[in-house]
C-alpha positions as CSV (number, residue, x, y, z in Angstrom):
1,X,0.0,0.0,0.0
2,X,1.3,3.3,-0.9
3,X,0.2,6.7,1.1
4,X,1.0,9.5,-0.8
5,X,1.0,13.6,-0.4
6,X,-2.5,15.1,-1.1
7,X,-0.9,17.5,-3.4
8,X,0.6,14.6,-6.0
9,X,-1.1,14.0,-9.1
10,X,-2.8,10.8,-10.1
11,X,-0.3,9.7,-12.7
12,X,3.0,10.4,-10.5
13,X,1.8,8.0,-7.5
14,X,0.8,5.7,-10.5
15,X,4.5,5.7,-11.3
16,X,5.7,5.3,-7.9
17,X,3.7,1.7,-7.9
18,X,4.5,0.4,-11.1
19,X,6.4,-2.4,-9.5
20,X,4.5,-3.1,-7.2
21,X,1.2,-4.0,-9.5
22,X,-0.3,-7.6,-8.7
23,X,-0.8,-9.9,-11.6
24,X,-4.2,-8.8,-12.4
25,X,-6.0,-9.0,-16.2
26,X,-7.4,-5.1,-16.0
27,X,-7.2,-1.7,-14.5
28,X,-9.9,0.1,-14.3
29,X,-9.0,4.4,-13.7
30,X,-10.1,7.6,-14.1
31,X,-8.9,10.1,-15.7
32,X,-6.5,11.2,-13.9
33,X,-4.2,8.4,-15.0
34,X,-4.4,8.9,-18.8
35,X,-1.0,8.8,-20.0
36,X,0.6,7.3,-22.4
37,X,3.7,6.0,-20.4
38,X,1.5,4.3,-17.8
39,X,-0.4,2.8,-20.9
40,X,2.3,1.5,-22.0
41,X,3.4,-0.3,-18.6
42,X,0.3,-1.7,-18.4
43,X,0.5,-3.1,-21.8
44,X,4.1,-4.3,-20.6
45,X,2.8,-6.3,-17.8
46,X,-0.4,-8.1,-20.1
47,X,-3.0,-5.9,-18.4
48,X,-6.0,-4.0,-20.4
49,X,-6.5,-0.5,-19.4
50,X,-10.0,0.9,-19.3
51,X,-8.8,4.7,-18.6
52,X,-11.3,7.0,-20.4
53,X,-9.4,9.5,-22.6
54,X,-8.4,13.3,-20.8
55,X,-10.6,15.9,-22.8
56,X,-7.3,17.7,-24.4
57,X,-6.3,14.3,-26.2
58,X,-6.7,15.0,-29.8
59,X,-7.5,11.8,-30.7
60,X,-9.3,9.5,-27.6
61,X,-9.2,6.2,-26.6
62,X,-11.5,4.1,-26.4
63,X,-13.0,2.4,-23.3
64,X,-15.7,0.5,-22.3
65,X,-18.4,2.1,-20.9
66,X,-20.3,-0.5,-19.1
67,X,-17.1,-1.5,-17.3
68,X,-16.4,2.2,-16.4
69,X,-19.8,2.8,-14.5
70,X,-18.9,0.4,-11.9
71,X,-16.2,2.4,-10.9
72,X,-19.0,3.8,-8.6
73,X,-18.4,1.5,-6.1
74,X,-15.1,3.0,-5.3
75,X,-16.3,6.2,-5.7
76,X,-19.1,5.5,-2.6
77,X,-16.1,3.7,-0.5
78,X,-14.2,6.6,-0.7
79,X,-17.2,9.3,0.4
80,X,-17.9,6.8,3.1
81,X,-14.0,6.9,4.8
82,X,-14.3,10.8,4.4
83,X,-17.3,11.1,6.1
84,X,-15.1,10.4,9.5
85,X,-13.9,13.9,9.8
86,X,-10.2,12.9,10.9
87,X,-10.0,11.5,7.8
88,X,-11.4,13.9,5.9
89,X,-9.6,16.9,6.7
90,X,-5.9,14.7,7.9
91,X,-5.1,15.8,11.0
92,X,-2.5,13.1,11.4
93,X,1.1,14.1,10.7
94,X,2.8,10.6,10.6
95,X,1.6,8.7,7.4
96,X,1.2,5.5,9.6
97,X,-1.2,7.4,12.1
98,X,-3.7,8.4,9.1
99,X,-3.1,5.0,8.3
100,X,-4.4,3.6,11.1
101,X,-7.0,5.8,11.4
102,X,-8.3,5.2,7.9
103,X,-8.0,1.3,8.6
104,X,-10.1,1.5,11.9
105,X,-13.2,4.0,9.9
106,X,-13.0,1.1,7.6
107,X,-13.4,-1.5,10.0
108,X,-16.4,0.1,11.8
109,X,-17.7,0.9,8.1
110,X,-17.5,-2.5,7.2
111,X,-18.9,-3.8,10.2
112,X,-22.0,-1.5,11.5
113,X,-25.1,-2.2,9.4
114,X,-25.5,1.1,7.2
């Protein structure tokens, strides 16, 4: 797991992981991670991307769609773990304390019927 700086951008974490990828057969990404150097790692390693093209690429990529709306899943995890307000808002210095903190909202998340 790799806990990163707020302020980084999608595709510069993605490149700090690259190594670190588990044999999987897809990726399924935002936009955010639409590059064509992290394409091509993908491609490297065997697995499809289904990254929906950034707006300024002249000429997109295409994706499927079906596969892309279930990103919403993620997307309610996420808002979940930042409705816990130390979460939201990181007041934890150390990267292992916000760790810890984010690993005990989603273990009462998980737990407590919703």
């Amino acid at each position: 797991m790799l806990l990163n700086e707020g302020q980084m951008s999608d595709y510069k974490g993605a490149a700090l992981m690259t190594d670190a990828f588990p044999r999987v057969k897809a990726l399924l990404a935002d936009r955010g991670y639409d590059a064509d150097w992290f394409r091509h790692v993908l491609a490297e390693r065997g697995i499809t991307a289904y990254i929906p093209s950034k707006t300024s690429r002249k000429v997109p990529i295409p994706h499927d769609t079906g596969l892309y709306r279930q990103r919403h899943r993620i997307e309610n995890m996420f808002a979940k773990l930042k409705d816990w307000r130390r979460i939201h808002t990181r007041y934890d210095r150390c990267a292992h304390t916000f760790m810890s903190a984010i690993c005990i909202a989603a273990t009462v998340i998980f737990w407590l019927p919703q």
